[in-house]
N, C-alpha and C positions, 0 to 999 in steps of 0.2 A: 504493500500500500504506500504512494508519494505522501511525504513530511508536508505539513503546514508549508514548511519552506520553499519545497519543490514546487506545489503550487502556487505559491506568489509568486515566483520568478516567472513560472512557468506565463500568469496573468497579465502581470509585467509587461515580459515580450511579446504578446499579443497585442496589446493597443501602443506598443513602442514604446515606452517607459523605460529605455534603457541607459539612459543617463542619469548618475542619481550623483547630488551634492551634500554633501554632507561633512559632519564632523564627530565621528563615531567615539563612543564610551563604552565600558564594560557591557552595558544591558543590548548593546546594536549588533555586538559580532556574532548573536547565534543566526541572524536575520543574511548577514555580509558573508557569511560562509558559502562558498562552494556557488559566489555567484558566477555563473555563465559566460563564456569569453567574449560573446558579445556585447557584455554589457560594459560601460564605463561606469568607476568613480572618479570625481572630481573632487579631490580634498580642499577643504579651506579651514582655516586657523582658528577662527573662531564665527560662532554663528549666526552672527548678526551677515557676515561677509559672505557665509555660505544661503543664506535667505538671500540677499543680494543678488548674490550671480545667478540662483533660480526665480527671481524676478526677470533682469533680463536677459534670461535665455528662454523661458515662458513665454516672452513680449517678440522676441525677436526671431522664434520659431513660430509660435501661433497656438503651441500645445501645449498640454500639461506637463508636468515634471516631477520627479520624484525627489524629496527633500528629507535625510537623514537625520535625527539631530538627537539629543543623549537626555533621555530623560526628563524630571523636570526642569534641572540646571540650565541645559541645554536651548531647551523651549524659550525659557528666561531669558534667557541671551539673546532670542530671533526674534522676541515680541516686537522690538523697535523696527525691524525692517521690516516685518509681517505689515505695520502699518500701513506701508507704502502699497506693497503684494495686495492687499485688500482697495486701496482705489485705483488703483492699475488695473482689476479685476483681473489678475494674473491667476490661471488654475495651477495654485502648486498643490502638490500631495503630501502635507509632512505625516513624515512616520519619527515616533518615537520608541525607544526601548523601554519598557516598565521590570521593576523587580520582579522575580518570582511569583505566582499566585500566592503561594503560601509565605511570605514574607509582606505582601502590599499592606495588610492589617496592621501590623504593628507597624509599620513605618520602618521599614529595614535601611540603611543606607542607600539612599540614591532609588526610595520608590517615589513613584509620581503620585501624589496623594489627589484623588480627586481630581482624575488626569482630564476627565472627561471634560473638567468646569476652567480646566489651566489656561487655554489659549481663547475661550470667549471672552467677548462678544466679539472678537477677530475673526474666529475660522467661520468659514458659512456654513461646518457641520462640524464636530467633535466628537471619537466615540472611542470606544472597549471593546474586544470583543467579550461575548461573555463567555468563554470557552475555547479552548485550544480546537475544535470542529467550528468554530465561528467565524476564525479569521481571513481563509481566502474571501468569503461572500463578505466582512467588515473591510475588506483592502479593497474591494471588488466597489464599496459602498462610497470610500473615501476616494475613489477615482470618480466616480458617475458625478458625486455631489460638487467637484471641484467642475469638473466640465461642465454642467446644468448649471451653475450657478454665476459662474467665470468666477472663481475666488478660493483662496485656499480654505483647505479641509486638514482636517488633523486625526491622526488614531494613535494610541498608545497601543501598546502590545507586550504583555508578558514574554520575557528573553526564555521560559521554558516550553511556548504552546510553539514555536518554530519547529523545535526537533519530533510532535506529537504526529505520529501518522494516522491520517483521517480515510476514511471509506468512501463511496463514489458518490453518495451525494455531494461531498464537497470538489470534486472533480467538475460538477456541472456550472460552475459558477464561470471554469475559464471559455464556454463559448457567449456571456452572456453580453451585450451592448445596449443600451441606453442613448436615444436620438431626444432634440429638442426641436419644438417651429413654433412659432409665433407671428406668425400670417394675420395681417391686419384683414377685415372682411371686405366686399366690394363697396361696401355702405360708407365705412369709414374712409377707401380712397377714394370715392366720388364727392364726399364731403370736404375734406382736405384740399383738392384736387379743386376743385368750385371756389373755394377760399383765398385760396393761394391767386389762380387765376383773376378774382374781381378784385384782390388787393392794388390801392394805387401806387402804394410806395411798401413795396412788401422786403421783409431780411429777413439774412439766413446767420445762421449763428451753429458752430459744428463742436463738434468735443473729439476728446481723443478715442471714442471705440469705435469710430470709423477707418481709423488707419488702424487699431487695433483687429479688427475684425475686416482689412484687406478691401475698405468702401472708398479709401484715399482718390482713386481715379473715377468713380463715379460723382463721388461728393463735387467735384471739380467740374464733370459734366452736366451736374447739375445746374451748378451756379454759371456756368456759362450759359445754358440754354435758357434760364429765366432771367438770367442779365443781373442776379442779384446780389448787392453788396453782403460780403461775406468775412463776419465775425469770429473769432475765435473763443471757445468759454473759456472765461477767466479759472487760472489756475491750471494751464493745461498737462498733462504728463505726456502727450504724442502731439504730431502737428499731423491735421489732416485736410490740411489747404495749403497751395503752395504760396511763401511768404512774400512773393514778389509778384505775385499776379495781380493785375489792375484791379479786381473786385476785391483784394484782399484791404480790408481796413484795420486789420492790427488783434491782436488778441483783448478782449473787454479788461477793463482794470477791475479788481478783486474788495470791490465796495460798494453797497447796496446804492447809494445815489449816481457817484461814476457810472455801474451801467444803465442805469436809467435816463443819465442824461446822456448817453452815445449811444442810446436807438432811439433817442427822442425825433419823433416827425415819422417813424415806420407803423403805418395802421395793424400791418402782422408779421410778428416777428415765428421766423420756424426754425425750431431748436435739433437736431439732430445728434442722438449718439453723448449726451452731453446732460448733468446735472442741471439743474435749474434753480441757483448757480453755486458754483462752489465761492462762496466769500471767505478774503482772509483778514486783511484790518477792517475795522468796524467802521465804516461810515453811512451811516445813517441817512435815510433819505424813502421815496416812495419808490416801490418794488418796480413799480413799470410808468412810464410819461401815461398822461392822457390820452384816453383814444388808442391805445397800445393792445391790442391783441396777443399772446403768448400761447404760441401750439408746440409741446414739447413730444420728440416722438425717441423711444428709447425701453428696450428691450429690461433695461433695469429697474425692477419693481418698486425696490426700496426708492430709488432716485425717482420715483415717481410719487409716489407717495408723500415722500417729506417736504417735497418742493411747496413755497408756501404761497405760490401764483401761479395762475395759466390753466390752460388745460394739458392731459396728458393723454395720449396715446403709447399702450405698450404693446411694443411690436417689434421684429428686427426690421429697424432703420431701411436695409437693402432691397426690398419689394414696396416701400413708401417715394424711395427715389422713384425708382423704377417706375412707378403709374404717374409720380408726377412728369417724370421725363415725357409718358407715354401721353398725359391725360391735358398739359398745362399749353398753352399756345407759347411757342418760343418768342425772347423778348430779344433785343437787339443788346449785345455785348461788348467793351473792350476788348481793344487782341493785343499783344504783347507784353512784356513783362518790364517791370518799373526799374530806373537803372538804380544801384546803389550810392548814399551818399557818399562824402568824401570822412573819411573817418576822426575823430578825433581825436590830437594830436597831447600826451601827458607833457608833464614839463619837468618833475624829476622821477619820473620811471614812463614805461610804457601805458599808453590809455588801452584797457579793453578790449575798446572797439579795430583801434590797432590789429591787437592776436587777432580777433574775431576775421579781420579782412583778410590777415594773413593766410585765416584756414581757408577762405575763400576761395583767396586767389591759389590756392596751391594744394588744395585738394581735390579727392577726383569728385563728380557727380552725385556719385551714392553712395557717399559716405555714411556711415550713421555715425550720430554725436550724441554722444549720453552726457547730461550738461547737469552738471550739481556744481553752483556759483549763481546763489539766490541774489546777488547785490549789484549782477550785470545783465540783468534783465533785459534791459531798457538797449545796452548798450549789441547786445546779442542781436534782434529783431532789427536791428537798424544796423547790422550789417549782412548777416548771413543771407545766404539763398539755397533756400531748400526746397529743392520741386519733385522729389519720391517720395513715396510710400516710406515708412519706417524709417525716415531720417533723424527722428528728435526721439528723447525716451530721458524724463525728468521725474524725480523723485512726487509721486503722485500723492501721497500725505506730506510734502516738506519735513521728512523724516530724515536728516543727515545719515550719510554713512552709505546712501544707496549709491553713489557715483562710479567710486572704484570696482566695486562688486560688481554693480551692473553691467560695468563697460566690458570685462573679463566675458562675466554672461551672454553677453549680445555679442560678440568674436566666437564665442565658441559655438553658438547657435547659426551662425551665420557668416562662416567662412570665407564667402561667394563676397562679400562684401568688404571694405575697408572700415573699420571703428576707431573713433578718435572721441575719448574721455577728456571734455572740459570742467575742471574740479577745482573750486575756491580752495587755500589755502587750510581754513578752517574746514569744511567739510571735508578734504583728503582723510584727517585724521581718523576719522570714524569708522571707518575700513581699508584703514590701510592695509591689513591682514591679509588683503588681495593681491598684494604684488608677489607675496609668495608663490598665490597657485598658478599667474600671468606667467612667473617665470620657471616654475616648475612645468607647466604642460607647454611652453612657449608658443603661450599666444600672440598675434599678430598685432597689436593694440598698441598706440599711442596715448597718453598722458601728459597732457596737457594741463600744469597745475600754476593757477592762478595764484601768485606769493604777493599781499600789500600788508599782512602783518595785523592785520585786524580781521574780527567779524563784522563785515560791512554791510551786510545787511541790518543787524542788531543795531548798529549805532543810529540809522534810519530810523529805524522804530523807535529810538530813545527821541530822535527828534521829532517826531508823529507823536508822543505820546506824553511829549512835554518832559520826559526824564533823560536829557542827557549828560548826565555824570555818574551813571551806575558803573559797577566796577569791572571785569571781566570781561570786555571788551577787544581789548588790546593779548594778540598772540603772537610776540615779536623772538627771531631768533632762530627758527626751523628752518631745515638745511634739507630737502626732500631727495636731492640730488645722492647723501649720503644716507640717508634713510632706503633709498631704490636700491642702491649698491648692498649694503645688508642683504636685503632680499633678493637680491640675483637679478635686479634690472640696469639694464645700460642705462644710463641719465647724464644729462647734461641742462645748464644754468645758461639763457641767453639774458643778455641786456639791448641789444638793438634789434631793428628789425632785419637787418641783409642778415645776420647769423639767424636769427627766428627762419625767416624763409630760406635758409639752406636746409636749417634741421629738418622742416615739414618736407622739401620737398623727397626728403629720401624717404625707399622703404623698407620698412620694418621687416625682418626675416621674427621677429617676436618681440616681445615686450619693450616698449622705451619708456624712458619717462623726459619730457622737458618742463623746466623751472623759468618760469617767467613772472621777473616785476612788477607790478603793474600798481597805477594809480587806485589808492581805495574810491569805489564810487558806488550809489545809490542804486536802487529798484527802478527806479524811476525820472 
């Protein structure tokens, strides 16, 4: 009779699941035994780093992933990147190792007490199995529930039910599949569809589960075919407009009166793929201009739900284009794409926008850039040009530490493509833990780390909120160049820009890291 174990692997490799991240403890090796040569592990140092890189390699394959991690210690450790995995609506799988059955009672060393309750209200499910015959169809459960949901899922598992061998009931579990649709009916695209049409000044306003969920070149078709100025939702983790296209008017700013007054004069606004809205400083003001109509369309329940204006349609986004494409009379468009301005210029270190031109000018097409440097916002969008699919991938709860991690994640997911990690000073810290695995599997990846010596963002917000002389601010003295070298990465420290554009323009055979100055500067 096959072991608990043999069938999970066996389940595993069935829906592809053969990349797992992790950062194994005593309670994970009876699980990690006699895994299959096909599969990969991916080690990383600690697990906030190894959440990280199965965020984006989730993001930047399209599928689930399987995430290792040690018990409850362990778990602890990942809750802060989980944050992120949760508005990303990344489907990771975490599995933990739990004590023995017979030791979980007393609280043995290193048991997960109440494992079930550890990672809520984070995972979109949490469970146990309640028996060593339970667990293929509980692993079987924490897979469906992270795909059905787009978000991670968690299971503990006793390290003695792996070795138990089960009988053919639980063999049945590995042909078993789980589909989702969410097909809006003919009623509600005729309605919408009729809406959108007799609007006279009608916007589009997009979030990131359209380039998550591969709508990036539709969303784009859209807006060209109804001519409509198009928004980006404030706070975005993916771009899924490209940022230089004439209809592009900028991503919304992250306060309830801002976007109120930049869709003011639009009789209907249509929200696609996108919260309604994710706010982050508090400004206050009314939810929508007068005479403002809000139709939000998005497959996310919850985001539908909490939203505290509009209406909502839940539905996948992809068959709402698609009738309006089919159903809306085409409106007249701009064609070509807006030139970039001329960047500006620091006076004792490099300005931002500078680097930013520089990746411009000197990287290829489809790059993707995993961008954690909260405090160059502003300076980012007013240079870059990004016109693919999956080019952008930003920590989606502003949870530090996802930068380094992710960028590793999205190389390793994503081979076919060039990655270039742009990472504030301050946030590098948070996972640096990553340049180990970068340089252990030697991945292809650039790093890009943004050195002014402060949290530049933070000191914003002191002036936003009238406190600026709090303490902690100031992170002066970090050498990342010698921190990369530790860990097995090439690195080098530019100060101008003719050595900046030689460094970028060479390529990577694996991990770099470049250190660049740059003036401290604002969000905004």
């Amino acid at each position: 009779m096959p072991s608990a174990r043999r069938l999970a692997h066996e389940f595993l490799h069935r829906r592809g699941l053969t990349t797992i991240f992790g950062n194994p403890g005593s309670n994970e090796l009876p699980f990690l035994a006699e895994l299959p040569d096909d599969f990969r592990y991916v080690l990383g140092l600690h697990e906030g780093a190894v959440v990280g890189m199965a965020d984006g390699y989730a993001q930047a394959t399209g599928r689930p992933v399987l995430v290792n991690l040690h018990a409850a210690a362990g778990s602890g450790n990942a809750m802060g990147a989980l944050t992120n995995a949760v508005y990303s609506r990344s489907p990771l799988v975490l599995t933990a190792g739990q004590q023995v059955r017979a030791a979980i009672g007393m609280e043995a060393m290193l048991a997960n007490v109440d494992a079930t309750q550890l990672m809520r209200p984070l995972a979109v499910w949490s469970g146990e199995p309640s028996c060593a015959e339970d667990v293929p169809r509980s692993l079987a459960q924490a897979v469906f529930e992270a795909e059905l949901h787009r978000g991670p899922s968690y299971l503990s598992v006793p390290y003695d039910d792996w070795g138990a061998e089960l009988d053919a009931n639980a063999s049945i579990t590995l042909d078993r599949s789980v589909s989702r649709g969410l097909a809006p009916n003919e009623a509600q695209l005729d309605e919408l569809a009729k809406s959108v049409a007799a609007a006279k000044n009608p916007a589009l306003v997009l979030g990131g589960d359209l380039d998550a969920t591969g709508l990036f070149d539709r969303a784009v078709a859209l807006a060209e075919h109804l001519g409509l100025p198009t928004w980006v939702a404030p706070s975005p983790h993916r771009l899924p407009f490209p940022n230089r296209h004439p209809l592009f008017r900028g991503v919304l700013p992250a306060g309830i009166a801002p976007v109120s007054d930049a869709l003011t004069g639009h009789d209907i606004v249509l929200v696609l793929g996108a919260p309604v809205f994710r706010y982050h400083q508090y400004v206050p003001g009314a939810y929508l201009p007068e005479g403002t109509r809000l139709v939000q369309v998005t497959d996310d329940v919850g985001a539908a739900a909490r939203a505290p204006m509009g209406e909502a349609l839940v539905a996948d986004p992809a068959p709402v284009i698609e009738a309006l494409l089919a159903r809306v009379p085409a409106r007249t468009s701009p064609s070509g794409f807006t030139a970039n301005p001329e960047p500006k210029a620091g006076t004792t270190a490099l300005h931002p926008e500078q680097v930013f031109a520089a990746l411009r000018e000197t990287q290829l097409d489809d790059t993707r850039y995993v961008v954690e440097s909260t405090s160059t916002n502003s300076a980012w969008w007013r240079q870059l040009d990004l016109r693919r699919e999956g080019s952008y991938f930003f920590p989606a709860a502003g949870g530090l530490g996802f930068g380094l991690p992710a960028a590793v994640g999205v190389a390793l997911g994503s081979p076919d493509r060039p990655v270039v990690g742009v990472i504030g000073d301050g946030s590098a810290n948070y996972g640096i833990t990553a340049l180990w695995t970068a340089a252990h599997y030697r991945v292809p990846v650039t790093f890009v780390i943004l050195r002014n010596g402060v949290y530049g963002a933070l000191q914003w917000f002191g002036e936003l909120l009238g406190t600026p002389d709090v303490p902690g601010t100031e992170i002066p003295g970090l050498d990342f160049t010698a921190i990369a070298a530790g860990y097995g990465v090439s690195a080098t420290t530019v100060t101008d820009l003719d050595h900046l554009h030689t460094e970028l323009k060479t390529i990577p055979d694996g991990p770099r890291l470049i250190q660049v100055d740059t003036e401290p500067t604002s969000p905004e």
